[in-house]
N, C-alpha and C positions, 0 to 999 in steps of 0.2 A: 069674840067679836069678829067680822067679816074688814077683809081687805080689799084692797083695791088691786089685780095682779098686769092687766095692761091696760091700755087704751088705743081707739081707732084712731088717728092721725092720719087725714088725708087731704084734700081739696074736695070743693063743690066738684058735682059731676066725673067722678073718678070712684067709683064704685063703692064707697062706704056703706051707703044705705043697705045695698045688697050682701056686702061681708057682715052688717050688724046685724040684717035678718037672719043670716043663715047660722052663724054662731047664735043667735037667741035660741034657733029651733036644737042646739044639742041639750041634752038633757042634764049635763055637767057642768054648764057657764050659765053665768046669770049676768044679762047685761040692760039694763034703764030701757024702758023704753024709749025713751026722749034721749034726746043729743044734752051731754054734758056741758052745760056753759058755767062753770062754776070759779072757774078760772080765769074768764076774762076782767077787763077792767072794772066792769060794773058789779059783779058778783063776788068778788076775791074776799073782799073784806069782809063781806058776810059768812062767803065761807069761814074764812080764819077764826071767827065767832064762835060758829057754829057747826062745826066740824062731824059731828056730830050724827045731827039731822041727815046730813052727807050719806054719811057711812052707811045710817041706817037701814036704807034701802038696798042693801046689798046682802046676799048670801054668806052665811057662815060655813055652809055646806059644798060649794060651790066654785068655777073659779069665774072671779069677775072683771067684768070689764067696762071701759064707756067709748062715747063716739063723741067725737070733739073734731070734726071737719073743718071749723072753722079757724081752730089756733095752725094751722101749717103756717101761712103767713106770721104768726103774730108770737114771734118766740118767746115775748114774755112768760104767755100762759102756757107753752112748751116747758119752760125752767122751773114755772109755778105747777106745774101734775108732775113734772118729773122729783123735784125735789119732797113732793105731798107725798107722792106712791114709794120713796125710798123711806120716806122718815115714818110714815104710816106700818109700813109691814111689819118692822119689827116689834112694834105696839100692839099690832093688830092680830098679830098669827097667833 
């Protein structure tokens, strides 16, 4: 099964978009095309559900990653991918 190995963590307007493009174009990371909101307030609990579905769209082959611009402010969802991608890996590798 595929993991989750970092994520983009930035602010609006502070280069992300451009770091998620250019890591998309290597031939060895596989990253969403869409920005990860999976972790905020509205989405968490489905996550937690469905964890799953998540995952699925990710590379087994691959190293992967999301862009999540929007949790810099918002530590919770910081706490929530940090604690998902530690207890993920070793499930997952």
């Amino acid at each position: 099964m595929a993991r989750i190995d970092f994520a983009i963590i930035g602010v609006q307007k502070a280069a992300t978009s451009s770091i998620h493009n250019f890591l998309r174009r290597h031939n060895n990371i596989y990253m969403p095309k869409m920005e990860s909101n999976w972790f905020d307030d509205c989405n968490y609990h489905e996550f937690k559900k469905n964890k799953s579905r998540f995952i699925s769209q990710f590379s087994r082959n691959k190293i992967n990653g999301i862009k999540c611009p929007d949790y810099f402010p918002r530590r919770i969802c910081i706490e929530r991918l940090k604690n998902i991608i530690i207890k993920l890996k070793p499930l997952l590798s």
